[in-house]
C-alpha positions in Angstrom: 0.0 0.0 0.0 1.1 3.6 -1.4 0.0 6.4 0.4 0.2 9.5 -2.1 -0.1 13.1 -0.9 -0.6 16.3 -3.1 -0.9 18.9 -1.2 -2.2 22.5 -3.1 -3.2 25.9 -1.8 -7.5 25.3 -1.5 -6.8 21.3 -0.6 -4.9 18.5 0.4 -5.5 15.2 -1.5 -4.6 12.2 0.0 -4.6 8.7 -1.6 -4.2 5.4 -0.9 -3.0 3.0 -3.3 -4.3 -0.6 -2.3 -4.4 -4.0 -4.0 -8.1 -3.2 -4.6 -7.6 0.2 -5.9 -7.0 4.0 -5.4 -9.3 5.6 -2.8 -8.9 9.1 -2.4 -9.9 12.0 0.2 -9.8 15.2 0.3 -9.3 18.2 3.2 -9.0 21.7 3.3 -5.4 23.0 3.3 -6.1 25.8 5.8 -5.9 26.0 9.0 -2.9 24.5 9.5 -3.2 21.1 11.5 -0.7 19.7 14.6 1.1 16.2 13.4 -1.2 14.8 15.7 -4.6 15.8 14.1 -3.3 15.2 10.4 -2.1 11.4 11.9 -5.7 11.2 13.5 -7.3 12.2 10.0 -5.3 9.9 7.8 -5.7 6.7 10.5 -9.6 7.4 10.2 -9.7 7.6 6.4 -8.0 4.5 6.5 -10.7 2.7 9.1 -13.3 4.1 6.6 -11.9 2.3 3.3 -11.2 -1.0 5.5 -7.2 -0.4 4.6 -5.2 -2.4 7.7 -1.7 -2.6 6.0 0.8 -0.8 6.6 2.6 1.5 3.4 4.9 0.5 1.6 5.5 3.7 0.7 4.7 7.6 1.1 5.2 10.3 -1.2 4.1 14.1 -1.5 4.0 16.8 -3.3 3.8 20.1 -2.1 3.1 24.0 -3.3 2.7 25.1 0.5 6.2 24.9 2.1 4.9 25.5 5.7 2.8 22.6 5.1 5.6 20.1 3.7 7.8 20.0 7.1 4.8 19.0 9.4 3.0 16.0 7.5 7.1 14.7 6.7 7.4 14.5 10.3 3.9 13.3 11.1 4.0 10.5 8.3 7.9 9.2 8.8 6.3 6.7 11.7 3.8 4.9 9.3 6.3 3.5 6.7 9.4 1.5 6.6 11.0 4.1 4.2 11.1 7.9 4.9 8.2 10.2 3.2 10.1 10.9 -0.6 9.2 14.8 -1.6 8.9 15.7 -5.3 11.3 18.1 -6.8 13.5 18.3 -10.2 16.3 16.7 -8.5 14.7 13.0 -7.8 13.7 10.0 -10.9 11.0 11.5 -12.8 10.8 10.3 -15.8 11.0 13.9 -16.8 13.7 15.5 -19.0 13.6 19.6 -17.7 14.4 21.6 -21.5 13.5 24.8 -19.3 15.8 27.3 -17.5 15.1 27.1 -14.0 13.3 23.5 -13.0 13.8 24.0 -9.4 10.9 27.0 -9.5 8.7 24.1 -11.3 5.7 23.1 -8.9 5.9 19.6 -7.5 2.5 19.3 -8.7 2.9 20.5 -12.3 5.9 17.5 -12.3 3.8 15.2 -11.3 1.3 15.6 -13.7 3.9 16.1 -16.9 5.1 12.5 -14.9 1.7 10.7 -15.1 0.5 12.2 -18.6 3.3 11.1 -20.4 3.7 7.5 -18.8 0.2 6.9 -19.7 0.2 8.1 -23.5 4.2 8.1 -24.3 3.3 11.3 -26.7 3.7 14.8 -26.6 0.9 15.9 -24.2 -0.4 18.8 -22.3 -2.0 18.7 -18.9 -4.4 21.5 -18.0 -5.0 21.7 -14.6 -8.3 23.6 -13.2 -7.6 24.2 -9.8 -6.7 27.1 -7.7 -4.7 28.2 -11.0 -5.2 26.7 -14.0 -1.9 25.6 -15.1 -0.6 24.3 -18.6 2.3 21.5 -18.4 3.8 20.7 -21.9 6.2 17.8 -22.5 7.1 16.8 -26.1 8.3 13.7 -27.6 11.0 12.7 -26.1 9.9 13.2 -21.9 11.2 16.5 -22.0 9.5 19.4 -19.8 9.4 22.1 -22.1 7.2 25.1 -20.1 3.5 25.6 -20.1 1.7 28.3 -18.7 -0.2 29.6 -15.8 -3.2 31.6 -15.4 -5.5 32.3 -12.4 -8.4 29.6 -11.5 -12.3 30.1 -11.7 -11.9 30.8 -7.9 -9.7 33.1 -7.8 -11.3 35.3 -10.6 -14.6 34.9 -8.9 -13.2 36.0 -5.8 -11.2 38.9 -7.6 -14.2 40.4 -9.3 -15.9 40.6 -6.0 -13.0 42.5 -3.9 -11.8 44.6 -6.8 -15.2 45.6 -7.8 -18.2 47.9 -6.0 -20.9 46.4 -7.4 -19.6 42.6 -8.1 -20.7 40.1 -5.9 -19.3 36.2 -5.3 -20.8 34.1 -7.6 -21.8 30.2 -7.5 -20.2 28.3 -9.5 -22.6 26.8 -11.2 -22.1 25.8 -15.0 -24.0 28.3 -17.0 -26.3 27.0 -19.5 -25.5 30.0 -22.3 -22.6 31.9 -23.3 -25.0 34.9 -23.5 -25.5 36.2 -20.1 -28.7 37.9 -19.2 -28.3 39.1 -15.8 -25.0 40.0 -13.7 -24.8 36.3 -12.0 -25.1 34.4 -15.5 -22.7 37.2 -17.2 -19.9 36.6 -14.5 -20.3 32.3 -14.8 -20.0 33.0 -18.7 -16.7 34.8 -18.3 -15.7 32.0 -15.7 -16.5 29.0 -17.2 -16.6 29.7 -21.2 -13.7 32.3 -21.2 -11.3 30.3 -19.4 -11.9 27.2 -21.3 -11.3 29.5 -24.4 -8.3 30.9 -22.9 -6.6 27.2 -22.5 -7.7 26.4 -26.0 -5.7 29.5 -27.3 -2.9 29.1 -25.5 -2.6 25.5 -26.7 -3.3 26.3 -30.3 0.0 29.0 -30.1 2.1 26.5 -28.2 1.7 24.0 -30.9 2.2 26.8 -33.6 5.3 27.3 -31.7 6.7 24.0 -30.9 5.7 22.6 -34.6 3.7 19.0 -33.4 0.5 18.7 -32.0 -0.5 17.8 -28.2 -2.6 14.9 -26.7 -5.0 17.1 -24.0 -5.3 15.6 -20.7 -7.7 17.4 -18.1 -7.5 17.6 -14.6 -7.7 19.3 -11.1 -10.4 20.0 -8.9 -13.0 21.9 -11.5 -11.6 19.8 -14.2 -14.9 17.8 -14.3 -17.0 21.2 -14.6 -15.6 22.6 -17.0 -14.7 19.7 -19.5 -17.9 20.0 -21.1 -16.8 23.9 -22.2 -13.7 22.3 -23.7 -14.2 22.0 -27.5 -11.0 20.1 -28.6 -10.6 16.8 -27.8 -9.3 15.6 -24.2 -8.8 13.4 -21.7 -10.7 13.9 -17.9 -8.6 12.0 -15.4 -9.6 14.0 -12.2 -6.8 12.2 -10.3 -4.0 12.7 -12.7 -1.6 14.5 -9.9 -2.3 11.3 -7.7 -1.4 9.2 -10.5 1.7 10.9 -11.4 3.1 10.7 -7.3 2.6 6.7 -7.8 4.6 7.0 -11.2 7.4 9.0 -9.6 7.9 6.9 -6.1 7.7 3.6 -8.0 11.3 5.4 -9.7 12.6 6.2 -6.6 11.3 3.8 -4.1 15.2 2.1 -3.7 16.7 5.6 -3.0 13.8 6.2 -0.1 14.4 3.0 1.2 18.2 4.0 1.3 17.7 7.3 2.8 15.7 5.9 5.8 18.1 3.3 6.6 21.0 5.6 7.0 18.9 7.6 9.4 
C-alpha cells in the first residue's frame, strides 16, 4: 500500500493506493493542522476504506512549504521508508528543456510525470484548480514550459473584492454563453472564457513547438468545466495522484536507502 499526498493551496488530497484500488480524500489546506490531528485524519480515512496494511511507501507533493515539514514528520512513523518529496532533482521520468526547473511546482511535475507514462506522446495537462496551469512535455519526456493563469476561484473572488458592485458568484455551470443578468454574465466569463483561454494558448504553443499535443484534463474543477472544452481531451480527475505513484515507483530504492542511514 502507497500512500500519495498532493498537497495544493485550496486542498490536500490524500490517496491510498491498495491492492483493490486507489481511494482518495480530500481536506481543506487551511488551517494549519498539529502532526497529531493530520495522523488522526489519515488513520480514520483509512478505518473508513477498511485499509489495515501498513505503506509501503509515502510520497508528497507540495506547493505550500509551511505545510511540507509538518506532515514529513507526522508520516515518517507509518512506513518502513522515509516520506520521498517531489522536486526536479529525484527520478522522474521527466527530461527539464527549461531554465530554472527548481521554480517548477511539484504538482505541475507530477502531472507532466503521469501524462506522459500513460500516452508516451507529446501531451499537455491543464490543470483547473486554484490556478489553471498548462504543463507541456514533447516527444521525447522532455518538460518544455507551459503556462499559468489564475483559476475560476480566484477570478470569482477577484471580481468581487476589486469591484463595487460585483458580488461572489456560484459556480454553477451556465447553461449559455450569452449572459442575461449579472450572476449568469460573470459564470459565462468564468466557465466559457477560461476554457477558451486554455484552447488558445494550446493552439500558439503548438504553432510554436511545430507538433501537436494529446490534452489531458485535470484538477479539482476539471470535471465542470470539461464539457466547455471543445477540442478533444482526456478527464482524469486524479492525474496528480497518479503521477506521485509514477514517480515513487522510480525512486522507491533511494527512499528506502535514505531511511536506513537515518
Amino acid at each position: 500500500m502507497l500512500i500519495a499526498i498532493d498537497i495544493g493551496n485550496s486542498s490536500i488530497n490524500i490517496g491510498f493506493f491498495t491492492e483493490s484500488g486507489l481511494f482518495v480524500q480530500k481536506i481543506d489546506t487551511s488551517p494549519l493542522m498539529s502532526p497529531s490531528g493530520y495522523l488522526a485524519l489519515l488513520n480514520r480515512f483509512k478505518k473508513e476504506k477498511n485499509i489495515d496494511k501498513t505503506p509501503e511507501g509515502i510520497i508528497i507533493s507540495s506547493v505550500v512549504p509551511g505545510h511540507t515539514d509538518v506532515l514529513r514528520e507526522t508520516l515518517k512513523g507509518l512506513a518502513s521508508v522515509e516520506p520521498l518529496i517531489v522536486s526536479c532533482k529525484i527520478n522522474t521520468g521527466l527530461k527539464f528543456n527549461i531554465p530554472n526547473p527548481e521554480e517548477l511546482g511539484s504538482d505541475r511535475i507530477a502531472n507532466a510525470a503521469a501524462a506522459y507514462e500513460l500516452y508516451k506522446c507529446a501531451v499537455a495537462v491543464v490543470d483547473y484548480g486554484t490556478a489553471i496551469t498548462i504543463s507541456i512535455v514533447g516527444k521525447d519526456a522532455d518538460y518544455i514550459g507551459g503556462a499559468i493563469m489564475p483559476g475560476i476561484g480566484l477570478m470569482n473572488n477577484s471580481l468581487a473584492k476589486g469591484t463595487s458592485k460585483l458580488s461572489v458568484v456560484p459556480l454553477s455551470p451556465p447553461e449559455l454563453a450569452l449572459g442575461t443578468d449579472t450572476i449568469r454574465c460573470i459564470q459565462s466569463g468564468l466557465f466559457y472564457g477560461t476554457a477558451g483561454a486554455a484552447e488558445r494558448i494550446l493552439r500558439e504553443i503548438e504553432k510554436e513547438v511545430g507538433f501537436g499535443l494529446k490534452v489531458v484534463l485535470t484538477g479539482g474543477y476539471g470535471g465542470i468545466i470539461s464539457k466547455f472544452i471543445r477540442r478533444k481531451h482526456v478527464l482524469r480527475p486524479h492525474l496528480t495522484i497518479e503521477g506521485l505513484k509514477t514517480i515513487y515507483m522510480r525512486n522507491k530504492d533511494a527512499a528506502k536507502y535514505l531511511r536506513e542511514a537515518e
